[in-house]
C-alpha positions in Angstrom: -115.9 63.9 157.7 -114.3 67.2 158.1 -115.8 67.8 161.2 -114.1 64.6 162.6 -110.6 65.6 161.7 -110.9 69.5 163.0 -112.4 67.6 166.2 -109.6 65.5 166.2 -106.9 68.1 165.7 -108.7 69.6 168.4 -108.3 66.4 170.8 -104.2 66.6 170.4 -103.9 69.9 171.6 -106.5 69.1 174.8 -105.1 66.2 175.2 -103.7 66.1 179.3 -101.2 63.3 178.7 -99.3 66.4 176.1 -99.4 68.5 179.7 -96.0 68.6 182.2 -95.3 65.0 183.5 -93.9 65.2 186.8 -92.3 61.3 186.5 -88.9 61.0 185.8 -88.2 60.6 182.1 -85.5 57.9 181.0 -84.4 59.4 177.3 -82.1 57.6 174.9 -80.6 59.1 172.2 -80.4 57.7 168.6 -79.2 58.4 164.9 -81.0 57.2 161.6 -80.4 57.9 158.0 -83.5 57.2 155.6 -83.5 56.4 152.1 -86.9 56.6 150.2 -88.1 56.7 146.7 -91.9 57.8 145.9 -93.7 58.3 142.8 -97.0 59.8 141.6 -99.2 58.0 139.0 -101.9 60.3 137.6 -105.1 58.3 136.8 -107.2 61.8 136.4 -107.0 65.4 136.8 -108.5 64.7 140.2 -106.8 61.5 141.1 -103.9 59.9 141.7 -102.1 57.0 143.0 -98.9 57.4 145.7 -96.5 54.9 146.3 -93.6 55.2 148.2 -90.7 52.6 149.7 -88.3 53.6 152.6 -85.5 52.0 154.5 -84.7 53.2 157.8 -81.6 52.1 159.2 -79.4 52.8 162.4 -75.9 54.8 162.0 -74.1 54.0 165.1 -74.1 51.3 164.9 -75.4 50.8 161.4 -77.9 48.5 161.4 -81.3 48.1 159.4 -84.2 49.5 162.0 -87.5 49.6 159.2 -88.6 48.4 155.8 -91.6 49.9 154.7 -94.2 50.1 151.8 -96.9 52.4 151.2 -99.8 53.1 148.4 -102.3 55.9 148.4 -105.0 57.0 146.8 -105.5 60.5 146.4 -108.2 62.2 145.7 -108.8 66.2 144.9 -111.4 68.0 145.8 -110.1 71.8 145.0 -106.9 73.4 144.6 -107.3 73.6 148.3 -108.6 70.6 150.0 -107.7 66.5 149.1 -108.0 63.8 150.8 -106.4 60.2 151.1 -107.1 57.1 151.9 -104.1 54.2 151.8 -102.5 51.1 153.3 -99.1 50.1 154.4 -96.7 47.2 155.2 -93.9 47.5 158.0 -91.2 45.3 158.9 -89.9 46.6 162.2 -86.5 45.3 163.5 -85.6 45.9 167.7 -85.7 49.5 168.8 -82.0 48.8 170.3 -79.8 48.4 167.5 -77.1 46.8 170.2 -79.7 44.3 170.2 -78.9 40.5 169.3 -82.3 39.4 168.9 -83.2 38.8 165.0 -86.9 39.1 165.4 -88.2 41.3 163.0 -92.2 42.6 163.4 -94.7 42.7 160.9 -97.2 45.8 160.9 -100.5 46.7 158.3 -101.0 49.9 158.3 -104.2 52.0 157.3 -104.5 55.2 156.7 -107.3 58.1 156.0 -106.2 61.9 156.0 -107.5 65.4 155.0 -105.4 67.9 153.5 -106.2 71.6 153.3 -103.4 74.2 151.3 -102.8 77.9 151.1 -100.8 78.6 148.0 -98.7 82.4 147.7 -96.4 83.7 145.5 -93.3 82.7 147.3 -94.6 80.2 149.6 -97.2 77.8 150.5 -99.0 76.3 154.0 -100.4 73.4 154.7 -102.5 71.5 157.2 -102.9 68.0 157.6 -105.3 65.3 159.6 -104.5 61.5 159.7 -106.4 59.0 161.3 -104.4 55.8 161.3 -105.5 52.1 162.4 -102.3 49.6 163.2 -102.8 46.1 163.2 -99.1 45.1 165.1 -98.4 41.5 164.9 -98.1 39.9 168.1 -94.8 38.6 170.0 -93.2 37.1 173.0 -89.6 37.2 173.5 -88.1 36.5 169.9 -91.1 34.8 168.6 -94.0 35.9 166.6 -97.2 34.5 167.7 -100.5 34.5 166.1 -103.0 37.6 166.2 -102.4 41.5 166.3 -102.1 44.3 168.6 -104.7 46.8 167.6 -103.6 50.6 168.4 -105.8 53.8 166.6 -103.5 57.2 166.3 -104.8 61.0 165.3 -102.5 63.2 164.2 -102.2 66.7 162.8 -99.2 68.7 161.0 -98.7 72.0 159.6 -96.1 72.6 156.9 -94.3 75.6 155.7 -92.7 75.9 151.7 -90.4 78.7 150.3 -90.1 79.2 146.9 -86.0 79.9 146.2 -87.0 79.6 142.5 -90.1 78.8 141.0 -90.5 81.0 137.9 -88.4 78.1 136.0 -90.0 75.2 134.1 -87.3 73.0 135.9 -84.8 73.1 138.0 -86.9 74.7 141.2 -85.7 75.2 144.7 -88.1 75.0 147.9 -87.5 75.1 151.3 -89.4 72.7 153.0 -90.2 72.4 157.3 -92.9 70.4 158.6 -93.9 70.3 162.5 -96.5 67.7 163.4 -97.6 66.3 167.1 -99.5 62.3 167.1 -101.8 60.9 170.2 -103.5 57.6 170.6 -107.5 57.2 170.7 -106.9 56.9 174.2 -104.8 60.0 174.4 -101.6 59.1 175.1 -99.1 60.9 173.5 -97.5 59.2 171.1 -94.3 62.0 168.9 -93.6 65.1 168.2 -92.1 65.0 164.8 -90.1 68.3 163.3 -89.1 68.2 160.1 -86.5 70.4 157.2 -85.4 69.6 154.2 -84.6 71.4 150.6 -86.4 69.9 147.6 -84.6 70.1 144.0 -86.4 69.8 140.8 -84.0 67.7 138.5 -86.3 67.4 135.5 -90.1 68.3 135.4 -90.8 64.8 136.6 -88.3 63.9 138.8 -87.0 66.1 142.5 -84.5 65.0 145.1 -85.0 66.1 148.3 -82.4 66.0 151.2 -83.8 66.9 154.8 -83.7 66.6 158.7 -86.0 65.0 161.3 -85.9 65.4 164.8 -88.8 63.0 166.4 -89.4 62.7 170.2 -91.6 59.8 170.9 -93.2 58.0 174.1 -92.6 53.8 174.8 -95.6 52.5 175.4 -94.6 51.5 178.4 -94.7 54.8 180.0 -91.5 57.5 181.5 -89.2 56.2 178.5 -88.8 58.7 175.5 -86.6 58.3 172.1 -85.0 61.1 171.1 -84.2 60.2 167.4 -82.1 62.3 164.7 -82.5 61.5 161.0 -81.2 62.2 157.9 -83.1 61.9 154.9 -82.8 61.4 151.0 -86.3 61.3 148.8 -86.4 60.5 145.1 -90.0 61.3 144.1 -91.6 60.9 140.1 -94.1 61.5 138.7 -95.4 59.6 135.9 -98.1 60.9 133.4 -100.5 58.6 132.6 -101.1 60.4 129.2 -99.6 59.5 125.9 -98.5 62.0 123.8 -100.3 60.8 119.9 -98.9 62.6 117.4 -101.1 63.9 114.8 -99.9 62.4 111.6 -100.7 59.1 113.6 -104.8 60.0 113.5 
C-alpha cells in the first residue's frame, strides 16, 4: 500500500501534462466564501470517525456553487503515519454563477489516503497521499440522465504548522499553510491548491479556524483554467467517546 501512494506522488510530479503548455489558456477569475463545520468522534485510542459538512457559495454574485458531506474513518498506525478510508456526497450547482440553469449534479465520492507527520517543538510537517474514485452523475443540457461518469484522481500535499502558543491547555494558536498539486489516472492535470489559514483553540474540544485558498484548476475540456479565491471559516469538535464515572457511583 505504501508503495502505491509514494509511486503515485511520484506520477504527479512526472506527470508531462504538469509541463509548459504552449496552447493558449482561456482563465476566468472567481470568488468563493466556505463555511464548514467538522467533528471528531473517538471510538479508540487508534480510531476515529471524521465527519464534516461544507457549503460553498459564490460572492459576486452570491450564489450557492457546492453542498457537500463527508465521513471518514481514521485509522492510526503511529504517532507518525495514519491512514483513511471515507465516502462523500456532492451536490454541485453550474460552474458560472451568471448561469440561469437550475440543474444541480449529484457526485459519490470515495476516498483512501496515507498520512505521514513530523512533529517539533514549534511546528509540525505533514505529507499526504489520496487516491480518489468519482462516480459523477450523468447530464445533458439541464437534465440528469441515468448512469455516472467515472473519473480516478491522485493527489499529494505537504502541510506546514506553527505553533504561536501551545504550552496552554486551551486557547492555542497555529499557523496553518497547506500546498497540494491533483492529476487524473490518465495524467491530466487536474489543481493546484494553496492553502493559509490561523486555527484558534476556543475550548479543549472545540477550534475555529479562518483561512485562505487560492486553487488553479483545468476544465476538462482542455485550454480553460479557473482561477478561484476563497475564504474559509471551520468549526471543528471533538467529541470523547469516554464517560467520565465517578467513583462513589462504583
Amino acid at each position: 500500500m505504501l508503495r502505491y501512494y509514494l509511486c503515485s506522488s511520484v506520477l504527479l510530479f512526472l506527470s508531462p501534462s504538469l509541463s509548459g503548455q504552449t496552447a493558449e489558456k482561456k482563465i476566468t477569475n472567481q470568488s468563493f466564501s466556505i463555511i464548514s463545520y467538522a467533528n471528531t468522534i473517538e471510538i479508540s485510542a487508534k480510531l476515529d470517525l471524521l465527519n464534516d459538512i461544507q457549503e460553498r457559495s459564490f460572492i459576486r454574485p452570491f450564489k450557492q456553487s457546492q453542498f457537500s458531506i463527508r465521513t471518514q474513518l481514521n485509522y492510526s498506525f503511529s504517532k507518525k503515519w495514519n491512514a483513511l478510508v471515507g465516502a462523500a456526497y456532492y451536490l454541485s450547482s453550474p460552474s458560472d454563477p451568471y448561469s440561469l440553469s437550475k440543474l444541480v449534479v449529484p457526485e459519490i465520492r470515495m476516498n483512501q489516503d496515507l498520512n505521514y507527520k513530523q512533529k517539533y517543538r514549534t511546528f509540525g510537517l505533514g505529507h499526504r497521499f489520496r487516491m480518489e474514485e468519482r462516480f459523477i452523475n450523468k447530464s445533458i443540457n439541464d437534465s440528469l440522465i441515468v448512469g455516472f461518469k467515472f473519473r480516478e484522481r491522485l493527489s499529494y500535499s505537504i502541510s506546514f504548522e506553527y505553533y504561536l502558543l501551545k504550552k496552554r491547555p486551551v486557547h492555542n494558536l497555529t499557523i496553518k499553510a497547506s500546498d497540494g498539486i491533483s492529476v487524473y489516472t490518465n495524467k491530466k492535470f487536474d489543481q493546484n491548491r494553496f492553502y493559509t489559514g490561523l486555527n484558534y483553540q476556543i475550548e479543549k474540544s472545540i477550534s475555529l479556524e479562518l483561512g485562505y485558498i487560492k486553487t488553479f484548476q483545468q476544465v476538462s475540456s482542455g485550454g480553460r483554467y479557473y482561477n478561484r479565491d476563497m475564504a474559509s471559516l471551520i468549526v471543528s469538535h471533538k467529541i470523547n467517546k469516554k464517560i467520565p464515572v465517578d467513583k462513589k457511583d462504583r
